[in-house]
C-alpha positions in Angstrom: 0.0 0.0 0.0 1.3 3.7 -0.3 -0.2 6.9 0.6 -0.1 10.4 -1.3 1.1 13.4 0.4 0.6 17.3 -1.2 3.9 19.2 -1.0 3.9 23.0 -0.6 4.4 23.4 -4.7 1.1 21.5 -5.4 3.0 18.2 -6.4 1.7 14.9 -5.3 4.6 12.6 -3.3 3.8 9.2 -3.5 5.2 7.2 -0.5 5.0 3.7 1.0 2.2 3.5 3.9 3.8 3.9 7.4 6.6 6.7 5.8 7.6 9.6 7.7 8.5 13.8 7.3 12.0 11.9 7.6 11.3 9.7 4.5 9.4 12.2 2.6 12.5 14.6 3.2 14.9 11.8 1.8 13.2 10.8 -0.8 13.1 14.9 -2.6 16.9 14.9 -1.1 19.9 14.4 0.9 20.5 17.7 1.8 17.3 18.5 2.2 17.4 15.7 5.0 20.3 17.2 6.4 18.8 20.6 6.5 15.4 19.2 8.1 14.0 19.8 11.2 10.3 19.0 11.3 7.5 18.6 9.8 3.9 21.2 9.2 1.4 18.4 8.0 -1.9 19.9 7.4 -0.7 23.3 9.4 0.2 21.8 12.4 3.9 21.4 13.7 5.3 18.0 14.1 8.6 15.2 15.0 10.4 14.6 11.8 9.9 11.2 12.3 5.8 11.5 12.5 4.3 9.0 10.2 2.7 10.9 6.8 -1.1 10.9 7.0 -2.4 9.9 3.1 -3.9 13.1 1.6 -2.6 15.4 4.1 -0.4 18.9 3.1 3.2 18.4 4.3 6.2 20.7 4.4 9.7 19.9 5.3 10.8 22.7 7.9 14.3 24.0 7.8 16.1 26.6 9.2 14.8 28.7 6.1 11.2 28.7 8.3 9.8 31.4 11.0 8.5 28.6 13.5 12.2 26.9 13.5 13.6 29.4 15.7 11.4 28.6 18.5 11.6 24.4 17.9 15.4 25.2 18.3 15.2 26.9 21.2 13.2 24.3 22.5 15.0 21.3 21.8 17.6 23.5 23.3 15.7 23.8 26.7 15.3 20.0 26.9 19.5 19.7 26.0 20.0 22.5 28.9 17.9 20.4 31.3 19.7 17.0 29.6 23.3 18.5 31.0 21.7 19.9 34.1 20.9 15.9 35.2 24.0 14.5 33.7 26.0 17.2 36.3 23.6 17.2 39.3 21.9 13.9 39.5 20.0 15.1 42.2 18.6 18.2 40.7 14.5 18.1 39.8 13.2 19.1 36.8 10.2 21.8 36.5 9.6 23.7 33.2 11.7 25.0 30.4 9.5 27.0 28.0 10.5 29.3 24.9 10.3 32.8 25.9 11.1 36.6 23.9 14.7 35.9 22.4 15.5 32.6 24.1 14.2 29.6 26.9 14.4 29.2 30.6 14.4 25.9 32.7 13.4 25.4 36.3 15.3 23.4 38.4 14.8 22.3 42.1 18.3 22.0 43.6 19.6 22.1 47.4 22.1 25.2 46.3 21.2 27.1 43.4 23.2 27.8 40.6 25.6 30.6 40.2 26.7 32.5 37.4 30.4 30.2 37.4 28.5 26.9 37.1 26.9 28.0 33.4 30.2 27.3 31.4 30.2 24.2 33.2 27.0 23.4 31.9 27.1 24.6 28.3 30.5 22.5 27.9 28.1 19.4 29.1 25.9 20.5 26.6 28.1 21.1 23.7 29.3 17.2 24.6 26.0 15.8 24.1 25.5 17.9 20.9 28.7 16.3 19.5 26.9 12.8 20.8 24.2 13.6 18.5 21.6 11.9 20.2 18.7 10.6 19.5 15.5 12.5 20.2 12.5 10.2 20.4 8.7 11.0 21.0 6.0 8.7 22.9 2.9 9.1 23.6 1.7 8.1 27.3 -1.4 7.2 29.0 -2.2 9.5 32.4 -1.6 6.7 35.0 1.4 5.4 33.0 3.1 9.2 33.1 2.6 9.6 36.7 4.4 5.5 37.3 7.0 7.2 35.4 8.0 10.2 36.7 7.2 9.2 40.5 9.5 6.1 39.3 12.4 9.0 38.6 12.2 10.7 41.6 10.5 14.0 39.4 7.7 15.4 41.8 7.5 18.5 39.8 6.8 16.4 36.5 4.1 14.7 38.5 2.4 17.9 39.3 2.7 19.3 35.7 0.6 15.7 34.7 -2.1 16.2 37.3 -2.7 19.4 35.8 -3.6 17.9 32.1 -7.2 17.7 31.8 -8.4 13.9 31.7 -8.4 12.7 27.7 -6.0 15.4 26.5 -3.0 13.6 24.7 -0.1 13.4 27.3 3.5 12.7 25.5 7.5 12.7 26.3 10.4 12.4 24.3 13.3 10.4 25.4 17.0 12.1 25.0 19.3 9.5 25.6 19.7 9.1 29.4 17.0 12.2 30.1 13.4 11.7 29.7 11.1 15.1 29.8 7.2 16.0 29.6 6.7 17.7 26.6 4.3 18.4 23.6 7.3 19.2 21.3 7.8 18.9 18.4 11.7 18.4 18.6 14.3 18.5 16.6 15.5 14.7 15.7 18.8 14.9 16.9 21.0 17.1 19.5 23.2 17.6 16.7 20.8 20.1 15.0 21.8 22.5 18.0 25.0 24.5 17.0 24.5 28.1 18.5 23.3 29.0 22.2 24.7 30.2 25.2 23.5 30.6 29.2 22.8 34.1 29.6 21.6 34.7 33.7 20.7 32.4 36.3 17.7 33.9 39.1 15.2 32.7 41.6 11.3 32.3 41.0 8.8 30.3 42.7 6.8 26.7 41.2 4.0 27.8 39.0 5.2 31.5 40.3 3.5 31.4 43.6 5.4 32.4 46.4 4.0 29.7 48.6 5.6 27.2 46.8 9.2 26.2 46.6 12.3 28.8 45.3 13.4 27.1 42.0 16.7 28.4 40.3 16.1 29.3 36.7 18.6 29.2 33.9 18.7 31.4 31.3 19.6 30.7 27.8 18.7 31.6 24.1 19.5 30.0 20.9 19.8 30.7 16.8 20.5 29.1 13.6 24.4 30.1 13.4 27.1 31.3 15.5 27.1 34.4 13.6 23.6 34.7 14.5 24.3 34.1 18.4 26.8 36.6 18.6 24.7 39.9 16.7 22.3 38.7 19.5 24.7 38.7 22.4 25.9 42.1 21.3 22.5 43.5 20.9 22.3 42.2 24.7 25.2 44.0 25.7 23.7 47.4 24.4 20.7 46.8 26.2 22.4 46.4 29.4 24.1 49.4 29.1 20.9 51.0 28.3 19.1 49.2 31.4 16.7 51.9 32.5 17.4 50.9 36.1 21.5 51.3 36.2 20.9 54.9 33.8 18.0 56.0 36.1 20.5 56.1 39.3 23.7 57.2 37.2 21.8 60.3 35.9 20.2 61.0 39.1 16.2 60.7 37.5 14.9 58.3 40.3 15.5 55.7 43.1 13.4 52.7 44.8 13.7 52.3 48.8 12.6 49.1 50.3 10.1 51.4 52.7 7.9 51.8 49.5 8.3 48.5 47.3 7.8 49.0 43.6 7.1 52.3 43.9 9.6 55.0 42.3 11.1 57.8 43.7 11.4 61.0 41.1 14.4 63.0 42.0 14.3 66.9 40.5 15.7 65.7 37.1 13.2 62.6 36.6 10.1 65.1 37.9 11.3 67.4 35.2 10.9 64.6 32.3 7.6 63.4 34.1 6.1 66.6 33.9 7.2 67.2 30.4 5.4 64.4 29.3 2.6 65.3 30.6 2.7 68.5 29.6 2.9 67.3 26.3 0.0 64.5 26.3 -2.3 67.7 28.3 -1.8 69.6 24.9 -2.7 66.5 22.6 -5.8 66.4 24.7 -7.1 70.4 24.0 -6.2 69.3 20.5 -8.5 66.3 19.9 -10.9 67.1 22.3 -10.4 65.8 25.6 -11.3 67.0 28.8 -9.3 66.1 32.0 -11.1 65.7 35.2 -10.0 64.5 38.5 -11.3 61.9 40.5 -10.9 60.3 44.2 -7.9 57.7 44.5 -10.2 55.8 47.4 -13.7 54.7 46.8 -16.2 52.4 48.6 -15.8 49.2 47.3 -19.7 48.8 46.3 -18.6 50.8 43.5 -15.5 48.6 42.6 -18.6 45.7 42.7 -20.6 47.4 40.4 -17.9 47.7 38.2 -17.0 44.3 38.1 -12.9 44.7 39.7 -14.0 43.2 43.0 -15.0 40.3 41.5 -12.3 39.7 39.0 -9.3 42.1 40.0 -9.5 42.3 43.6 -6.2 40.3 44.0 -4.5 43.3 42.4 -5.8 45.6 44.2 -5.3 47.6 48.0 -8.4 47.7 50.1 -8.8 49.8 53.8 -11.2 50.6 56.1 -12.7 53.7 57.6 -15.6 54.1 59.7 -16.6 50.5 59.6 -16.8 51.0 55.7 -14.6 49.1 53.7 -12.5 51.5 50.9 -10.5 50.4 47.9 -7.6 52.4 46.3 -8.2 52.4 42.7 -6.3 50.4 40.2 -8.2 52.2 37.6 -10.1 55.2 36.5 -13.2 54.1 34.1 -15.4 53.2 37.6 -14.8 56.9 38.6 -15.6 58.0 35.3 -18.7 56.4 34.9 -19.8 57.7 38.0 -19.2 61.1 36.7 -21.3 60.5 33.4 -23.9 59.1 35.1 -24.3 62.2 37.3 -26.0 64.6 34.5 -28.2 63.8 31.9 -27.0 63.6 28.3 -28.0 63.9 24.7 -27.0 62.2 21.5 -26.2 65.7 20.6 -23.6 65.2 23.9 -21.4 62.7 22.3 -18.7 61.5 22.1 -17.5 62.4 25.9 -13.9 61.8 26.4 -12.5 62.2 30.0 -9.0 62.2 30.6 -7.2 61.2 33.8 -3.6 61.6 35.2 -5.1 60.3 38.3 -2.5 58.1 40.8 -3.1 54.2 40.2 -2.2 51.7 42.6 -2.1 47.9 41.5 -0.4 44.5 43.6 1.7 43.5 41.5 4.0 40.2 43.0 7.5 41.3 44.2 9.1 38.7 41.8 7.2 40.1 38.6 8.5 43.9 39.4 10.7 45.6 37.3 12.3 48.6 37.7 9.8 51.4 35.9 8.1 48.5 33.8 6.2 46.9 36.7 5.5 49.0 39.5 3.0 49.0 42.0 2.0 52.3 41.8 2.1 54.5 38.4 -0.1 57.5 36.3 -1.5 56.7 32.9 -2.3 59.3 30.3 -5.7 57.6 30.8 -9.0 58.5 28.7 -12.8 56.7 28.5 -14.3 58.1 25.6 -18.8 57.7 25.8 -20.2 57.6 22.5 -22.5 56.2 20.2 -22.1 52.6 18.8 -22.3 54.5 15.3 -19.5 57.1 16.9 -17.0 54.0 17.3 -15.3 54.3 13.4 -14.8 57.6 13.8 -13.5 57.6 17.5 -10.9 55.0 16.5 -9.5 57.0 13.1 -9.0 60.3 15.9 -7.4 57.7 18.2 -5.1 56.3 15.7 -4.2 59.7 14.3 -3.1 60.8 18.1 -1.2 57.6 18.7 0.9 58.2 15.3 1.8 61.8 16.0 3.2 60.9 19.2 4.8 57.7 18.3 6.6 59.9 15.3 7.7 62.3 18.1 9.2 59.8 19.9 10.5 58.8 16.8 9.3 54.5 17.1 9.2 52.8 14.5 7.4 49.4 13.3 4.3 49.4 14.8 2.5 46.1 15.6 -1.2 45.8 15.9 -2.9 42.9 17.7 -6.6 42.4 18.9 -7.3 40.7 21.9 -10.3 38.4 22.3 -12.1 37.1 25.4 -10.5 36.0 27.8 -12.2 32.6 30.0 -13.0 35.0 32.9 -15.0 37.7 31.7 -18.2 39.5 31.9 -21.3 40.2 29.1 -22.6 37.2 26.9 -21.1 35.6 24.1 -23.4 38.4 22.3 -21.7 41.2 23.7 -18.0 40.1 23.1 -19.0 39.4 19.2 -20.2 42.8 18.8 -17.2 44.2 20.9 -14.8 42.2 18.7 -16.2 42.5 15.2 -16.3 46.7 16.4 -12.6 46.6 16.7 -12.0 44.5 13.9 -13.6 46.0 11.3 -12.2 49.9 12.7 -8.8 48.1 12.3 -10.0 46.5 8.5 -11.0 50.3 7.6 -7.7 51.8 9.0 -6.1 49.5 6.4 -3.9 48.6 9.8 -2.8 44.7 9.5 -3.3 43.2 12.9 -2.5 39.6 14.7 -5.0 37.8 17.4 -4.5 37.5 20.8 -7.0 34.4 21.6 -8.2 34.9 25.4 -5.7 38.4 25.5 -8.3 40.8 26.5 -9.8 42.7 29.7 -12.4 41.1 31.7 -14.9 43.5 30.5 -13.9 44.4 26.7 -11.4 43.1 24.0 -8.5 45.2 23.3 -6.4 46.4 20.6 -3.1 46.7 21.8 -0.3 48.5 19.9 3.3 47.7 19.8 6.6 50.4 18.9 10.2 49.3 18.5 12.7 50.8 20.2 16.8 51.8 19.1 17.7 47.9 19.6 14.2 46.3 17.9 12.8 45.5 20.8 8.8 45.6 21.0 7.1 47.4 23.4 3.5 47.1 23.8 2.2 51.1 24.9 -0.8 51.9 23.7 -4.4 50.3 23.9 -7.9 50.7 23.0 -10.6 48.6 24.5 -14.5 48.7 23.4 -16.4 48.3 26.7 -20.6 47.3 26.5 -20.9 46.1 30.4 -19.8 48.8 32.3 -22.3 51.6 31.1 -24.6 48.3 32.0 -23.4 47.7 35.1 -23.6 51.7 36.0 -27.4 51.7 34.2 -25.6 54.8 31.9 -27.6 56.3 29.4 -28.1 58.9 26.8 -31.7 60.5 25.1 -31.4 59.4 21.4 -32.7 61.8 18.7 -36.1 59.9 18.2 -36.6 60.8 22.4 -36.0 57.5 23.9 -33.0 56.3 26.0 -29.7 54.9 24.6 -26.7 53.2 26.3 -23.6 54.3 25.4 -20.5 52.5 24.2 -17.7 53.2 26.2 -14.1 53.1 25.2 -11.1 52.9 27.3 -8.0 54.0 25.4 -4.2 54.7 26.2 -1.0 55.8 24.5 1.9 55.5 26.5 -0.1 53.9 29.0 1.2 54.2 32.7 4.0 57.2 32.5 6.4 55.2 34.8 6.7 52.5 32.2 6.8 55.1 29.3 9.3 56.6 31.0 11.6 53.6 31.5 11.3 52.5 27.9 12.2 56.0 26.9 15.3 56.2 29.2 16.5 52.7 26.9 15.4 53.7 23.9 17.3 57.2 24.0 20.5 55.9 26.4 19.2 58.5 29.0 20.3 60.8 25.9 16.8 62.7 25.7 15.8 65.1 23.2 16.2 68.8 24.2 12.6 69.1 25.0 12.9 66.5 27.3 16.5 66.9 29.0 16.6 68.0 32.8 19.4 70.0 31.7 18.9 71.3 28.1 22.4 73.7 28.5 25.5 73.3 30.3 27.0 76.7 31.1 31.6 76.0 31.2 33.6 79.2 32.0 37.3 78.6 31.6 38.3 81.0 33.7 36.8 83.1 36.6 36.6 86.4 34.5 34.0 84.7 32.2 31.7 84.0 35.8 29.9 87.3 35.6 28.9 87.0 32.0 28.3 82.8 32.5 26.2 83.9 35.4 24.3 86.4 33.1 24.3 83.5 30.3 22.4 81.1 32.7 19.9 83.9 33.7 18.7 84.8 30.4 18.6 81.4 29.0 16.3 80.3 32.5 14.4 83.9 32.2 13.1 81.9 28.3 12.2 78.8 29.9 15.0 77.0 29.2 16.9 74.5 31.8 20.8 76.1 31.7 23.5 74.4 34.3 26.1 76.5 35.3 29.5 75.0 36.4 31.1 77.4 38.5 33.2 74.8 40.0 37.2 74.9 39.9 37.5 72.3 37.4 39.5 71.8 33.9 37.3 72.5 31.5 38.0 69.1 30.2 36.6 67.9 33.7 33.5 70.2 33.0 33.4 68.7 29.5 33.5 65.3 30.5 31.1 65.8 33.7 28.0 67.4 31.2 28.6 64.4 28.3 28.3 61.5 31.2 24.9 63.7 32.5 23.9 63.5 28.6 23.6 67.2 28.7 22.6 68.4 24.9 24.5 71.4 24.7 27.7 72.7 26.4 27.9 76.4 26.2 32.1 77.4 27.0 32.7 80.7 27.5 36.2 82.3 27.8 37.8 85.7 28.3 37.6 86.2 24.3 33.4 85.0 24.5 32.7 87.0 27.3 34.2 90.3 25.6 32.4 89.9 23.0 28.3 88.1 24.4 29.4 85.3 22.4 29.3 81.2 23.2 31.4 78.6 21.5 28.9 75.5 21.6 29.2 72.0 21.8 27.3 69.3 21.2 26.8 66.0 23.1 26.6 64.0 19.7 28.0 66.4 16.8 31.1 68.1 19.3 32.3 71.7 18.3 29.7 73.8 16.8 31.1 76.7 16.8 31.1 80.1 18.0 27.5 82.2 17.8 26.1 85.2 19.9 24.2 84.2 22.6 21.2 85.6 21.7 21.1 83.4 18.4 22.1 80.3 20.3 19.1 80.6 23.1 16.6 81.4 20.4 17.8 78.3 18.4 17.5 76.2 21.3 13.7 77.3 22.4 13.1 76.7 19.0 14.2 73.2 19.0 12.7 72.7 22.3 9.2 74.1 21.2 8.8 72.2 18.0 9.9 68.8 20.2 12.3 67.8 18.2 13.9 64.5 18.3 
């Protein structure tokens, strides 16, 4: 008997019954064997070595294709985990999934790795790529999985099979003398692994609950070729100089204490960035017709019922009590919002609303999923809920989209990404609800002419989402701004509006962002620009540098004029070289270094540097100051 199998050109492949991706692969070519990885039969990823079903639509995956990044850096967590046993017998296994740019593996261990015991590790695995072993799937029954693993002495693995809902398929693959839990596919052989290196070793609970036990987690990524690896690792190394949290404390923009956890600390520089920002969003607002309001930060929590964030946020959020009433702090704005629609009537003639809040936000966020200014506990989002009409919703989304580009292009990021995300399992509304909600957004994306990607089961418990990704300097996505289409909380809050025919209306309300919490912004910012920020943004937008103490009085009159315009001016009166001075201003990222002599004072001149282009000459100093308000009204990059 033989079976048929439809190759990505069209062709038929004829092929003995019983043959495999591995066969198929041999049988077109032996380097295209050599070059294969795995199979896609009938759009679904499998083992080389799965046996051809007749009929189906097969492709032979190679390096050439997107999804063999992540198989590679999966078969590279199970060779990690592989060396791991083969070093520390007595080490137990967790989880090693494929996350952003590489993998991780959990590992219970009585002492936890340190950073000197990863080169002993990768030269383990490097031996067992050189082995070339084997890499073999089977498929187990429940009881036989839990025999197996209890039979190993892996408790962790035994947890991770309890969890599997009875009648889903439960497999492992077998790695020579390592046996793991896995879905896969794999690669067929550790040979296929040429490129990756440990990158960080840290701490983090089982199933990330601090109840459970401290694993140690390992690190690692993977690519294609060495040459690959290396771009990577050096892309790495820029980020860390970039890290938000070392450049934060070196340029004096903001500390954490442990008497506040999470929760940042702006020094005078970082408030004066802060409040630049929202400076600037506050004008975007009078510009597309927004009006900030101000609302309470503590409110009883009936209202957080009503809402819907007691009964599926409250583990995020702070509660108190007062006066034998029982308070919440909020983690969000739209409940106060709503309550502020709801307090006057409205007409169609009304819409759309929009409400903008730079209100205080408090969320709990678990001390080992903080991060520096990207996952605090307490932040500010340039926050708006926008009340209009379900026939409002096009139009709303076009302004929205045109405000998000005109400050992304300020910012100067690139490559946006666009993704809707659906409903997620705990939600409120009908099934009803979350199809109109998502076919809203949907078809305002498809008349944008904006491509987009779905998030299955991504969005808020009360709306789906569209959520917008920027790249920063190194190509590294950051999701900032969001729109959500919301039909149950004007519910919930019984809101309504008089239609033009008389009768009563609900309104749709939308919850929307664009740099979303300001603390997070501003940490991206700080790594996306080096700490180098644009002159509108700098702390200090001027360094004033006499070289000698007859240029003070007219330094002194420098900094006055240039701080009687608005402008942030330094002035460095200290006893310094002015290569000291020089060098002091460049490490504070200081745009412009104004250094003023006997000759320049004489004559009200400045000879300016820049940070980036160095000597820029010699210009009056009225010219110069006017040039830099200029550049510092117009924001530019």
């Amino acid at each position: 008997m033989s079976i048929a199998v439809r190759l990505p050109d069209d062709s038929l492949r004829q092929l003995p019954d019983g043959a495999t991706g591995a066969d198929l692969a041999a049988g077109i070519g032996t380097r295209l064997l050599d070059a294969a990885l795995a199979i896609r039969m009938d759009g679904r990823l499998s083992d080389l070595k799965t046996p051809l079903n007749d009929g189906a639509s097969v492709a032979i995956i190679t390096n050439k294709d997107p999804e063999s990044l992540e198989l590679i850096r999966h078969s590279t967590a199970h060779l990690l985990a592989q060396a791991v046993k083969r070093l520390y017998p007595s080490a137990r296994v967790g989880i090693g999934p494929v996350i952003e740019d590489g993998f991780y593996y959990d590992f219970l261990v009585e002492k936890p790795f340190t950073p000197e015991d990863l080169p002993i590790i990768e030269a383990e695995m490097r031996k067992i790529v050189q082995e070339g072993v084997e890499v073999v799937h089977e498929d187990l029954g429940r009881d036989e999985a839990i025999a197996r693993f209890e039979a190993m002495g892996e408790p962790l693995k035994v947890e991770v099979v309890a969890t599997i809902p009875q009648g889903d398929r439960i497999s492992g693959y077998r790695q020579g003398d390592f046996y793991d839990l896995c879905r896969g596919p794999h690669v067929p052989n550790t040979g296929k692994l040429k490129a990756f290196k440990l990158l960080s070793i840290a701490g983090a609970y089982w199933k990330g609950d601090e109840r459970n036990a401290m694993l140690s987690r390992i690190y690692g990524t993977a690519f294609h070729s060495q040459k690959e690896l290396e771009e990577h690792l050096k892309r790495l190394e820029e980020a860390k100089a970039r890290d938000h949290r070392k450049l934060g404390k070196e340029l004096g923009l903001y500390s954490f204490h442990p008497e506040a956890p999470a929760s940042p600390f702006f020094h005078p520089k970082g408030t004066v960035v802060y409040n630049e920002l929202v400076t600037y969003v506050r004008e975007l607002y009078f510009k597309y017709g927004y009006s900030e309001v101000i609302t309470p930060q503590i409110l009883d929590v009936a209202l957080w019922k009503t809402s819907g964030h007691y009964e599926n946020y409250a583990e995020n959020m702070y509660f108190t009590t007062a006066e034998e009433r029982e308070y919440a702090v909020k983690p969000m704005n739209c409940p106060g919002h709503c309550l502020m629609f709801g307090s006057q009537k409205h007409s169609y003639r009304d819409l759309p609303i929009r409400y903008a809040d730079f209100g205080r936000l408090h969320r709990y966020e678990r001390s080992g999923v903080t991060h520096g200014l990207t996952r605090v506990r307490t932040f500010c989002q340039d926050d708006a809920h926008i009340y209009c009409t379900p026939e409002q919703i096009k139009t709303e989304m076009a302004a929205f989209l045109a405000l998000l580009k005109e400050v992304y292009d300020t910012f100067g990021f690139e490559g946006m990404r666009v993704a809707l995300s659906t409903r997620p399992e705990k939600r409120l509304g009908s099934d009803a609800i979350w199809d109109a909600g998502e076919a809203a957004l949907g078809a305002a994306l498809d008349e944008a002419g904006m491509p987009y990607t779905l998030n299955p089961g991504e969005g808020a418990f009360y709306g789906p989402k569209i959520e917008f990704q920027i790249l920063d300097a190194l190509k590294r996505p950051w999701q900032l701004g969001t729109l959500q289409v919301d039909y149950m909380m004007p519910e919930r809050f019984e809101l309504a509006y008089t239609m033009a025919d008389g009768t009563e209306g609900r309104p749709i309300m939308l919850h929307r962002a664009v740099l979303g919490s300001l603390e997070r912004f501003m940490g991206i910012l700080v790594e996306h620009t080096a700490g180098a920020f644009p002159v509108w943004l700098a702390p200090v937008q001027v360094a004033i540098l006499p070289i000698t103490d007859r240029a003070h009085a007219f330094s002194t009159e420098a900094a006055a004029r240039a701080k009687a315009q608005g402008l942030r001016a330094d002035l460095d009166l200290r006893n310094e070289s002015l290569k000291a001075k020089i060098r002091d201003a460049q490490l504070a990222k200081v745009p412009y270094m104004l250094v003023i002599g006997d000759r320049e004072a004489e004559a009200g001149t400045v000879s300016v540097r820049h940070r980036h282009r160095g000597d820029l000459g010699v210009q009056s100093l009225d010219d110069f100051l006017a040039g830099l308000a200029q550049e510092s009204r117009e924001r530019c990059r």
